[in-house]
Gaussian input, Z-matrix of N, CA and C with variables (Angstrom, degrees):
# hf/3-21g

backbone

0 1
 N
 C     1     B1
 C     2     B2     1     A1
 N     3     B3     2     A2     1     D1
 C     4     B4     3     A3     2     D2
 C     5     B5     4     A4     3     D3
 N     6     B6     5     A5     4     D4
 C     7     B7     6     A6     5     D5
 C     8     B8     7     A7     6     D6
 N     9     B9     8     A8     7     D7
 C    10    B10     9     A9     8     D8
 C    11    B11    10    A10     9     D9
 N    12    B12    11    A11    10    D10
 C    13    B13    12    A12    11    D11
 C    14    B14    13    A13    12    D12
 N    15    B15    14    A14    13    D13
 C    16    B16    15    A15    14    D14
 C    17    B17    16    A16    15    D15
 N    18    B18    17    A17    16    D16
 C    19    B19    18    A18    17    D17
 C    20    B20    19    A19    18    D18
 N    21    B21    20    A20    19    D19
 C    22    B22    21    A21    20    D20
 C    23    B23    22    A22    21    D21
 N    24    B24    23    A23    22    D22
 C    25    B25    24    A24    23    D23
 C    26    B26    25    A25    24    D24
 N    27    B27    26    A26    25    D25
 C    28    B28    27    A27    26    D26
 C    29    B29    28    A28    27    D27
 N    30    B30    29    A29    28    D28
 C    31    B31    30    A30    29    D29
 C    32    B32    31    A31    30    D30
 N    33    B33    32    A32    31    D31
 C    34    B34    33    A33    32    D32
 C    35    B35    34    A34    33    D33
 N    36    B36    35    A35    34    D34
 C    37    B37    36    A36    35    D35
 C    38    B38    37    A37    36    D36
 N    39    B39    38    A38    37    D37
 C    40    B40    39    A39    38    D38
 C    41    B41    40    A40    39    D39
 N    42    B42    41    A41    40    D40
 C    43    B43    42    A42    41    D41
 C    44    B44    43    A43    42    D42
 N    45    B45    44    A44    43    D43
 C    46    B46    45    A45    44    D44
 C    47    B47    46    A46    45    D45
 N    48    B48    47    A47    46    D46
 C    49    B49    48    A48    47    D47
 C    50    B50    49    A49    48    D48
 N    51    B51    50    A50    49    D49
 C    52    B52    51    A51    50    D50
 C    53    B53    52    A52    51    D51
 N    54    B54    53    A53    52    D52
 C    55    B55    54    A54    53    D53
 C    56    B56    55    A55    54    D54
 N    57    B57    56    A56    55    D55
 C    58    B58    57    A57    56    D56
 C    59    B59    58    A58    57    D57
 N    60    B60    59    A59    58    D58
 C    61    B61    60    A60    59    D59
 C    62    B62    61    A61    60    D60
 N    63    B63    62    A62    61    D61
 C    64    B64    63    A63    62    D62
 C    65    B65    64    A64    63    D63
 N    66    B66    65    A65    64    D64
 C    67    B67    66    A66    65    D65
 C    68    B68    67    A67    66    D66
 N    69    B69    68    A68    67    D67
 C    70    B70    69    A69    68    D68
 C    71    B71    70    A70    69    D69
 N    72    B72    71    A71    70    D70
 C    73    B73    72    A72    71    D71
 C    74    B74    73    A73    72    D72
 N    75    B75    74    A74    73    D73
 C    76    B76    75    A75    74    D74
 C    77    B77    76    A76    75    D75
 N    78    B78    77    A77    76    D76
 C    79    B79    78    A78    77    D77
 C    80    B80    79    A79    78    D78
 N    81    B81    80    A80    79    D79
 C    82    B82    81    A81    80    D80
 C    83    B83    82    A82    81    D81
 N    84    B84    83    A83    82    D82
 C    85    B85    84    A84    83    D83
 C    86    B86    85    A85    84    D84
 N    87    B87    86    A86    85    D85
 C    88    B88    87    A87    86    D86
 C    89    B89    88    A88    87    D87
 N    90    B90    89    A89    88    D88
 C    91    B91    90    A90    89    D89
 C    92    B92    91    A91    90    D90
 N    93    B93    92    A92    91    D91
 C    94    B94    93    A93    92    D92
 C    95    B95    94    A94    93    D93
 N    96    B96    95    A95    94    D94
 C    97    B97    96    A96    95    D95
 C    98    B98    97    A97    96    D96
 N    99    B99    98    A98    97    D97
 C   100   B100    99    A99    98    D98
 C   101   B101   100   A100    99    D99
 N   102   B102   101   A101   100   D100
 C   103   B103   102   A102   101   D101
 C   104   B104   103   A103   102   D102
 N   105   B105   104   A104   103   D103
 C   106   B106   105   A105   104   D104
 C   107   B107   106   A106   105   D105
 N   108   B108   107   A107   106   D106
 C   109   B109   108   A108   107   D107
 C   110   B110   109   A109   108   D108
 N   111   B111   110   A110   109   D109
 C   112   B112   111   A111   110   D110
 C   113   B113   112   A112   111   D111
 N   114   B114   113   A113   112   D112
 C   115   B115   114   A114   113   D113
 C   116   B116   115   A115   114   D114
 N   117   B117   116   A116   115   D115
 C   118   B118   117   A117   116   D116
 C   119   B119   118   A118   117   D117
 N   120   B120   119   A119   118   D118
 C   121   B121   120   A120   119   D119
 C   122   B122   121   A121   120   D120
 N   123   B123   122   A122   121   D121
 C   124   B124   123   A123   122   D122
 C   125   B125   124   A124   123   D123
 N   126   B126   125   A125   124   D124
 C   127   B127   126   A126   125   D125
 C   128   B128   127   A127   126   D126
 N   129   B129   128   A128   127   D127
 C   130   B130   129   A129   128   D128
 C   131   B131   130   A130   129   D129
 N   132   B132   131   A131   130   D130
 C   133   B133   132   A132   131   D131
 C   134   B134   133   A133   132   D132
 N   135   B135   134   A134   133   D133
 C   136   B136   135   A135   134   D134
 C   137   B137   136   A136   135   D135
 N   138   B138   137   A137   136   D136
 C   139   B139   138   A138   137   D137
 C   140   B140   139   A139   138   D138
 N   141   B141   140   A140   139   D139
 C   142   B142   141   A141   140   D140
 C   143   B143   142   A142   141   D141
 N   144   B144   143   A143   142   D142
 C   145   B145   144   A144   143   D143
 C   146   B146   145   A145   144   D144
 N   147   B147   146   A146   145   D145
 C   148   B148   147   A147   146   D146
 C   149   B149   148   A148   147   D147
 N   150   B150   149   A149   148   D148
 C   151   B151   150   A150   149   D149
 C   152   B152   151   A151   150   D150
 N   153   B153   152   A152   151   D151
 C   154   B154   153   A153   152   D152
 C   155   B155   154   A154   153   D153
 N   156   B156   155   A155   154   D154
 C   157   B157   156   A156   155   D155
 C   158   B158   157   A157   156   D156
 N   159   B159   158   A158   157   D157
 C   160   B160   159   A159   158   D158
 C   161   B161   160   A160   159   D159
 N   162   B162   161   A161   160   D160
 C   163   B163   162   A162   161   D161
 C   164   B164   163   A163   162   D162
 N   165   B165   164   A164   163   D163
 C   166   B166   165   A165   164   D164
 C   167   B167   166   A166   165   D165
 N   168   B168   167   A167   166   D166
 C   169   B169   168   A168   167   D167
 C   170   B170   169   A169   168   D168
 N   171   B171   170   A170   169   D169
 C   172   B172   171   A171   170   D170
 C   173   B173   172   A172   171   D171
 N   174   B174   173   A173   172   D172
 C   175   B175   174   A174   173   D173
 C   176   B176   175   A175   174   D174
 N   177   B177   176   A176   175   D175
 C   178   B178   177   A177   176   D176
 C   179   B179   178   A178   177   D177
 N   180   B180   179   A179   178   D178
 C   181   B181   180   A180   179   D179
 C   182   B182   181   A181   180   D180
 N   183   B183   182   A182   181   D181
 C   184   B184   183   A183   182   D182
 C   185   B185   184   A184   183   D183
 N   186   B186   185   A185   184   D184
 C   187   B187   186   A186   185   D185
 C   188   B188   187   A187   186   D186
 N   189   B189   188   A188   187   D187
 C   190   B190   189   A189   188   D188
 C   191   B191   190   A190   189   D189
 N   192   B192   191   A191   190   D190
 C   193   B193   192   A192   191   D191
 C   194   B194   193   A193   192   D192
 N   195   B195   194   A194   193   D193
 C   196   B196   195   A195   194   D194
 C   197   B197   196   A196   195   D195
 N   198   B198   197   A197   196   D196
 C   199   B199   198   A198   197   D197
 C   200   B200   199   A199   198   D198
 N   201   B201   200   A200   199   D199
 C   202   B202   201   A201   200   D200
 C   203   B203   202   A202   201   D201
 N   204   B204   203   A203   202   D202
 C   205   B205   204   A204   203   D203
 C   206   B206   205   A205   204   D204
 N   207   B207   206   A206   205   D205
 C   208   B208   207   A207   206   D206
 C   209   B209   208   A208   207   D207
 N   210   B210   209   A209   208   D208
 C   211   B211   210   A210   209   D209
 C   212   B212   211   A211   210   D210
 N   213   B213   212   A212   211   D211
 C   214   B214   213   A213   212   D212
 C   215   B215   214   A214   213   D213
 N   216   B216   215   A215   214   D214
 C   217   B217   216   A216   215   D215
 C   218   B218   217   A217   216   D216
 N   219   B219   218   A218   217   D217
 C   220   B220   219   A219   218   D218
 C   221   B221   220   A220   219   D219
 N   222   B222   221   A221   220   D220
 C   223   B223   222   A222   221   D221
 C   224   B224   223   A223   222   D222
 N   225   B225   224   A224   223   D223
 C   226   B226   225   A225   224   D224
 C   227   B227   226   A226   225   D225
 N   228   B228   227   A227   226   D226
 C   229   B229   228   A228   227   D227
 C   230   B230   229   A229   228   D228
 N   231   B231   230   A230   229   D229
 C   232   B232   231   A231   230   D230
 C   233   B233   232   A232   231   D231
 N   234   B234   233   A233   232   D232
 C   235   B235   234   A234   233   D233
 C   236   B236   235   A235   234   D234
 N   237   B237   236   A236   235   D235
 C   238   B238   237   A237   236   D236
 C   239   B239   238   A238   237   D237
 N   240   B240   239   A239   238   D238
 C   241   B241   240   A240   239   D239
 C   242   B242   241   A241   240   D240
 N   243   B243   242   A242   241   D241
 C   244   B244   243   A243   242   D242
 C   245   B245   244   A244   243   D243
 N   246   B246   245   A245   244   D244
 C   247   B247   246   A246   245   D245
 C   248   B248   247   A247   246   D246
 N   249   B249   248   A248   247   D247
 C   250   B250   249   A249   248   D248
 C   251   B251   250   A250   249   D249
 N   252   B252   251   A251   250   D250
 C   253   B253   252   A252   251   D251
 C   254   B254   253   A253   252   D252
 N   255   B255   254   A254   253   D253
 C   256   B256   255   A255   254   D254
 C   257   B257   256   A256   255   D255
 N   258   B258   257   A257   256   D256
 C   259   B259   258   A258   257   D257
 C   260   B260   259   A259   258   D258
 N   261   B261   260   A260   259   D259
 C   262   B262   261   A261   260   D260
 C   263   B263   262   A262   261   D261
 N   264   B264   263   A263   262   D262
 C   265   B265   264   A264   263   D263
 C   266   B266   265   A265   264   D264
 N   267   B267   266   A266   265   D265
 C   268   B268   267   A267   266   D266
 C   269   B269   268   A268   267   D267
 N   270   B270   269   A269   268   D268
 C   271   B271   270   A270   269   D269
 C   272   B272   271   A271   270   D270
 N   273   B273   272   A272   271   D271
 C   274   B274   273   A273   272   D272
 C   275   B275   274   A274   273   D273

   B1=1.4325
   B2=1.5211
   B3=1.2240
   B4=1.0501
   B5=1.4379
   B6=1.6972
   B7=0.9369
   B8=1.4332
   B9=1.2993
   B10=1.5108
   B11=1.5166
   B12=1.1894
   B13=1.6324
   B14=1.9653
   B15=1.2383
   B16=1.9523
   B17=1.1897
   B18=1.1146
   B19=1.4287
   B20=1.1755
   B21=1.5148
   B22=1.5159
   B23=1.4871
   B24=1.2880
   B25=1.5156
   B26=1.2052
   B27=1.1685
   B28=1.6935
   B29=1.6854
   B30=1.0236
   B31=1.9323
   B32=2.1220
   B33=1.4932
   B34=1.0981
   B35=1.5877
   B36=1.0746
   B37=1.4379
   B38=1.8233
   B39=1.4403
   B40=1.5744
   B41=1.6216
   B42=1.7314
   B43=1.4409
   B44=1.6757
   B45=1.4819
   B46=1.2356
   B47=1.4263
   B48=1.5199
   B49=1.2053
   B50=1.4815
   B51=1.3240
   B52=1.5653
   B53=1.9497
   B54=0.7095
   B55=1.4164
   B56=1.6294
   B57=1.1170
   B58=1.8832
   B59=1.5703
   B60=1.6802
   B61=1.1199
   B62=1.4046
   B63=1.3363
   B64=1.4546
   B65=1.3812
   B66=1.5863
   B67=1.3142
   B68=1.5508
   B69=1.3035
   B70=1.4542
   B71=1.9036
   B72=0.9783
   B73=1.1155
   B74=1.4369
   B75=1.2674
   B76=1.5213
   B77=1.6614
   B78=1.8725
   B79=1.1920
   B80=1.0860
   B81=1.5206
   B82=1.7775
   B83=1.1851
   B84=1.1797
   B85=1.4800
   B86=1.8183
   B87=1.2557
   B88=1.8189
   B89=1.6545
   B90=1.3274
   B91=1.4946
   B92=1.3034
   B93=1.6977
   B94=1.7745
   B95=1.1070
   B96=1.8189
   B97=1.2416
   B98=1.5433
   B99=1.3971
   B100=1.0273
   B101=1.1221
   B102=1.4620
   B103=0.9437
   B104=1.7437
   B105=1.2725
   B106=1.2244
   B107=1.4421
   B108=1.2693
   B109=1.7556
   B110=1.9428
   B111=1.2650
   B112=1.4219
   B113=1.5331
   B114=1.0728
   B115=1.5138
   B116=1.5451
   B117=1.8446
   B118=1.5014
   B119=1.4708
   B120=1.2686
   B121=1.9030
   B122=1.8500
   B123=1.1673
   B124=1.6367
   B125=1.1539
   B126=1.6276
   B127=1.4157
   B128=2.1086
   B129=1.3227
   B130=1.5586
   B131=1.6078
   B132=1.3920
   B133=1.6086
   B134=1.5946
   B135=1.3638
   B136=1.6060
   B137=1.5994
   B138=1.0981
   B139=1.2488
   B140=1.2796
   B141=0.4559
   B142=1.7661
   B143=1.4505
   B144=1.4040
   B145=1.3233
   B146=0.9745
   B147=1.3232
   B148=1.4041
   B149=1.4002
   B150=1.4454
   B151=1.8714
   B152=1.0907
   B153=1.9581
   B154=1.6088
   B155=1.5552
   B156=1.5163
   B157=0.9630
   B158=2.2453
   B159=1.1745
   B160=1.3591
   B161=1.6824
   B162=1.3864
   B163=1.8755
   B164=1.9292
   B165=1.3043
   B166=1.2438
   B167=2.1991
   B168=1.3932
   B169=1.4571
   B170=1.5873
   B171=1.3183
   B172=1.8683
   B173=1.6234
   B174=1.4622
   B175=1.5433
   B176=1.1637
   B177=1.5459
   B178=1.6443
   B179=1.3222
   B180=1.0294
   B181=1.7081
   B182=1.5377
   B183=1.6435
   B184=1.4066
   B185=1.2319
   B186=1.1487
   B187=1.6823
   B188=1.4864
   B189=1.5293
   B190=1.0923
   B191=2.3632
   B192=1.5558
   B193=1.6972
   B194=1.6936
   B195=1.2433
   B196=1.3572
   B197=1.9224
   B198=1.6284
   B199=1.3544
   B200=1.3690
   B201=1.1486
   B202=1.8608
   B203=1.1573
   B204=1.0846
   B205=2.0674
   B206=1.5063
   B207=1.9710
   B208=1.5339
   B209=1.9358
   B210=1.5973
   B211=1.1766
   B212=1.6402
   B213=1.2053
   B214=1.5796
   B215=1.5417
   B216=0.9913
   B217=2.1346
   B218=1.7394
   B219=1.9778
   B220=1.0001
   B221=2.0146
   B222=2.0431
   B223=1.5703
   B224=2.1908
   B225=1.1760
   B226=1.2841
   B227=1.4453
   B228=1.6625
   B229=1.6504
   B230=1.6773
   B231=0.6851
   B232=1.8016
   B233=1.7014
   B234=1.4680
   B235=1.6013
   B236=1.3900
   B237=1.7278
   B238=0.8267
   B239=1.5802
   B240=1.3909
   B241=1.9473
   B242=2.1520
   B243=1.3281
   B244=1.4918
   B245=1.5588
   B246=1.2175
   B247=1.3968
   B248=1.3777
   B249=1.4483
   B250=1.1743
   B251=1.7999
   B252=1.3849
   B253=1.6419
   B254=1.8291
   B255=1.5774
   B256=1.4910
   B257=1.7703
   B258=1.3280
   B259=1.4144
   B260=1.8335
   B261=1.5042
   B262=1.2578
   B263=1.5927
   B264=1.2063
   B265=2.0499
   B266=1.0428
   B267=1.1313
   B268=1.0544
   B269=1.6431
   B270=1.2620
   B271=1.5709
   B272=1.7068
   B273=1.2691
   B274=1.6890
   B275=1.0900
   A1=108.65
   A2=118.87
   A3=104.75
   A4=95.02
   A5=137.64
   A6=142.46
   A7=143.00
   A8=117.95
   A9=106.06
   A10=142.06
   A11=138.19
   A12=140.82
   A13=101.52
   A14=91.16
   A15=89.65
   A16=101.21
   A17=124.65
   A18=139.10
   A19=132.19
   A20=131.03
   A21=112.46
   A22=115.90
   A23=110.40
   A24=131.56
   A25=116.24
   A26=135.86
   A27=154.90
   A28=92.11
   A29=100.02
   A30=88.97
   A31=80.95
   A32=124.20
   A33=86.17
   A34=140.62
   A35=106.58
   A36=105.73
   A37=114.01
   A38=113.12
   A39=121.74
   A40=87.34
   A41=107.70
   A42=91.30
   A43=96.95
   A44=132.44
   A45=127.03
   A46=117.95
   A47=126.43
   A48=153.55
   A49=111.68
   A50=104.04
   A51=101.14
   A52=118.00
   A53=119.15
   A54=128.88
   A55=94.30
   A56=104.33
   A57=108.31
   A58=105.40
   A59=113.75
   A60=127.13
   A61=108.89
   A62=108.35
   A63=135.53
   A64=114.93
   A65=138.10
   A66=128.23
   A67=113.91
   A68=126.21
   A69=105.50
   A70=115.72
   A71=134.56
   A72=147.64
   A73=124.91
   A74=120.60
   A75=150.85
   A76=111.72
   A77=109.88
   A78=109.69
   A79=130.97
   A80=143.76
   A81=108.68
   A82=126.05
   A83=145.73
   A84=132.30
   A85=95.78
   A86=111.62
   A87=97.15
   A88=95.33
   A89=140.11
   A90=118.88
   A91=120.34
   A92=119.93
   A93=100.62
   A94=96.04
   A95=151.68
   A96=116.16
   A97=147.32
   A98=116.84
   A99=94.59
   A100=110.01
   A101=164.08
   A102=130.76
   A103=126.61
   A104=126.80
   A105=113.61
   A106=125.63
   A107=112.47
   A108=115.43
   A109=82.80
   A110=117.63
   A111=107.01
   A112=116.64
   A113=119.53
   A114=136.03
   A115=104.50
   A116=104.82
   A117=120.57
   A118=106.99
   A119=107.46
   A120=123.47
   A121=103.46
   A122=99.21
   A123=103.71
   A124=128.14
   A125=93.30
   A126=114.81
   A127=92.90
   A128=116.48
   A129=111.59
   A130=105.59
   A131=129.97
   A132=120.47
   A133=101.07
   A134=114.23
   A135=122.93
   A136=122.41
   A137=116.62
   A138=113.76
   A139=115.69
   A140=147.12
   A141=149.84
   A142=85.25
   A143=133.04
   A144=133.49
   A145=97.16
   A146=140.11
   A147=141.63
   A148=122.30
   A149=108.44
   A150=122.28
   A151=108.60
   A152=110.18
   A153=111.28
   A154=111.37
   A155=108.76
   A156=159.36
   A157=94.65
   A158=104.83
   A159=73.61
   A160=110.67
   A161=114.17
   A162=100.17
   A163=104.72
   A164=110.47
   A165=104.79
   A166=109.57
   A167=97.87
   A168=101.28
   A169=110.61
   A170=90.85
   A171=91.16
   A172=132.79
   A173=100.84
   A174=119.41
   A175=125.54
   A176=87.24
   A177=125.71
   A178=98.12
   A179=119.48
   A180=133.31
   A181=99.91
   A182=124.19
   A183=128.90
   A184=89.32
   A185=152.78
   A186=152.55
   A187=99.79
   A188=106.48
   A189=122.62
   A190=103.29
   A191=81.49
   A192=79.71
   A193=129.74
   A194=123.39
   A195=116.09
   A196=83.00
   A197=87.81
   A198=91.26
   A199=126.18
   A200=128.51
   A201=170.04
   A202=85.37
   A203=122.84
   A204=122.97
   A205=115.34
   A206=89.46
   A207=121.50
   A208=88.88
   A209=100.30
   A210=96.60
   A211=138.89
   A212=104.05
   A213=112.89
   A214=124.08
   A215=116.37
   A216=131.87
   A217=88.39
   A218=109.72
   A219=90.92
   A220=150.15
   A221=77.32
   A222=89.92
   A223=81.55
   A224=114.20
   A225=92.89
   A226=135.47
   A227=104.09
   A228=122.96
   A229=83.12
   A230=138.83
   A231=109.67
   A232=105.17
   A233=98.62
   A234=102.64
   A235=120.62
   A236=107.53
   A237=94.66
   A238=132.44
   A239=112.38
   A240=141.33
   A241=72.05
   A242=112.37
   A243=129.62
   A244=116.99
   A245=115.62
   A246=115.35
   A247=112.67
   A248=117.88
   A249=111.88
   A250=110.99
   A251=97.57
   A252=111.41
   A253=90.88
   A254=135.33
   A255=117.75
   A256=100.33
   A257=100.74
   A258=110.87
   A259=113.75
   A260=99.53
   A261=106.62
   A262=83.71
   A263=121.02
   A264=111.53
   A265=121.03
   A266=125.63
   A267=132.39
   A268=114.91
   A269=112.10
   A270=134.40
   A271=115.96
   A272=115.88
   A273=127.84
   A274=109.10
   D1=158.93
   D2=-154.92
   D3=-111.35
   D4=159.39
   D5=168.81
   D6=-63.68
   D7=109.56
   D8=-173.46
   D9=-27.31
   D10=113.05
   D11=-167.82
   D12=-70.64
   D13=135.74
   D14=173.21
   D15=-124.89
   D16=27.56
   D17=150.28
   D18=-133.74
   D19=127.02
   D20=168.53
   D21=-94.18
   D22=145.12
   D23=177.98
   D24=-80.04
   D25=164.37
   D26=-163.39
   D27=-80.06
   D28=-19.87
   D29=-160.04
   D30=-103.71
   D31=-60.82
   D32=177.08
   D33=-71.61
   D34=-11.11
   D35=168.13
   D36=-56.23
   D37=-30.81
   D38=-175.98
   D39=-54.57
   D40=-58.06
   D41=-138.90
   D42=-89.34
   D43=-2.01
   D44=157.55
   D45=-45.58
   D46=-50.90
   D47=153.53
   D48=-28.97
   D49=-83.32
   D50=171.05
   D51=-45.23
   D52=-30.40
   D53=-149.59
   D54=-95.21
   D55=-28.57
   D56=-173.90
   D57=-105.68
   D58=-4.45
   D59=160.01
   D60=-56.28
   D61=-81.77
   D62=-179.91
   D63=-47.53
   D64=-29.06
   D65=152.52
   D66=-75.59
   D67=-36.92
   D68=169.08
   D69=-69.68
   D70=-4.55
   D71=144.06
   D72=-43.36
   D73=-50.76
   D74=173.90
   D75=-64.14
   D76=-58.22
   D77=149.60
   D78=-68.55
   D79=-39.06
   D80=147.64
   D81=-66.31
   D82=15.92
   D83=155.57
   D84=-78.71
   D85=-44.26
   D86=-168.92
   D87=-88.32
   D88=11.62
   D89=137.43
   D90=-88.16
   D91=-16.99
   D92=173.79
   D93=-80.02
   D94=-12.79
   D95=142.51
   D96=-64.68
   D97=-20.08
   D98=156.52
   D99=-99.79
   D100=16.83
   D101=133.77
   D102=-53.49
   D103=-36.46
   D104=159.25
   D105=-57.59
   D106=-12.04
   D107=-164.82
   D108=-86.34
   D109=-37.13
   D110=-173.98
   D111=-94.77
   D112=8.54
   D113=166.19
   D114=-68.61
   D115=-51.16
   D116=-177.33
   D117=-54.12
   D118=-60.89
   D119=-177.95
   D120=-47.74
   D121=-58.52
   D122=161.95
   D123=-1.99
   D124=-80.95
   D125=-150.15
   D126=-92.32
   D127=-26.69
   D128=170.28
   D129=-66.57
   D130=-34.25
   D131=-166.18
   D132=-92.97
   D133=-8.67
   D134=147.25
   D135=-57.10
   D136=-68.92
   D137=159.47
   D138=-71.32
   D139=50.68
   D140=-173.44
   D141=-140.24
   D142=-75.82
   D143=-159.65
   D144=-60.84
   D145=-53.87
   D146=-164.03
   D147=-50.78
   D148=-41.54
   D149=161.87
   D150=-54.11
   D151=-57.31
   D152=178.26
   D153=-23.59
   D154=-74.92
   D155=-162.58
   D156=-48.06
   D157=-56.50
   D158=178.60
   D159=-107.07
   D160=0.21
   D161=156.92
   D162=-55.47
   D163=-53.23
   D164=-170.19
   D165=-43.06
   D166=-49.20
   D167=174.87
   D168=-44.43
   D169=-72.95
   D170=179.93
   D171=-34.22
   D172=-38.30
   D173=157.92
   D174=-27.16
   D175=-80.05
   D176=178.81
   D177=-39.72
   D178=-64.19
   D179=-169.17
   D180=-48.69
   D181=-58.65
   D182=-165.73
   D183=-65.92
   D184=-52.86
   D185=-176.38
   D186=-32.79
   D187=-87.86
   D188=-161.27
   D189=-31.07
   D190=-91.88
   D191=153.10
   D192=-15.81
   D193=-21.30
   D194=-166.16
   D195=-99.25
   D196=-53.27
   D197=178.93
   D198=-22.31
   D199=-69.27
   D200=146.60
   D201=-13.45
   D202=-74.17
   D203=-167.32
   D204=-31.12
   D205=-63.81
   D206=-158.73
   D207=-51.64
   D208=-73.23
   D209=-172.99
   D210=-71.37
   D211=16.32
   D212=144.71
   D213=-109.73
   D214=-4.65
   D215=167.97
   D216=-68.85
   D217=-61.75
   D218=-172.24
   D219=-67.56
   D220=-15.72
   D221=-161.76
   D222=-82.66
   D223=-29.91
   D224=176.72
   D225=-51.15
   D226=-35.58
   D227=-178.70
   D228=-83.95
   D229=3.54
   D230=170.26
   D231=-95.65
   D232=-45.23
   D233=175.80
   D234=-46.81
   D235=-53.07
   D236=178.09
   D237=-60.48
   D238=-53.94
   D239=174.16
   D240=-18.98
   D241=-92.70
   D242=-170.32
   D243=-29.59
   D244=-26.41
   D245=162.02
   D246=-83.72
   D247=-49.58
   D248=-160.99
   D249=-65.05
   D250=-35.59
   D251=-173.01
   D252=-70.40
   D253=-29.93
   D254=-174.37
   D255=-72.92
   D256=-37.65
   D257=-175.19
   D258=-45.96
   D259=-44.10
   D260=-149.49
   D261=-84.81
   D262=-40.12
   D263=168.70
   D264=-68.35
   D265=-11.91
   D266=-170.52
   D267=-84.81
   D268=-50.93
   D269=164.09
   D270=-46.92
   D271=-31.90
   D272=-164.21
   D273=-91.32

């Protein structure tokens, strides 16, 4: 076996260099994957919101409309209550 160095040399320092090159190399290849893997997630919680996004409209829309109903059901039962109650003094 060979004996420990207590110095490093010009040539291993190259290939320390090279060698720590080539693993940080390794780690950006497995972050431009996940960064593409979260580009993917991205672009689905994009459309994703966007569906959200128009059930919520459609909703909104049935609301409004319900809205509209209520307050002509109601202004009708008032008209009427107001006739019927002039009617009913009215008759006596």
């Amino acid at each position: 076996m060979e004996a420990m160095r207590n110095s490093w040399t010009d040539d291993r320092l190259d290939d320390f260099a090279k060698h720590v090159d080539r693993r940080f190399d390794e780690v950006d290849r497995c972050f431009d994957d996940v960064d593409r893997r979260f580009g993917e997630v991205n672009g689905r919680l994009i459309r994703l919101e966007d569906r959200v996004e128009a059930g919520f409209d459609r909703i909104n829309g049935r609301i409004d409309q319900l809205h509209r109903v209520i307050w002509i059901l109601g202004s009708g039962a008032l008209v009427t209550f107001v006739v019927g109650f002039a009617g009913i003094i009215l008759t006596r």
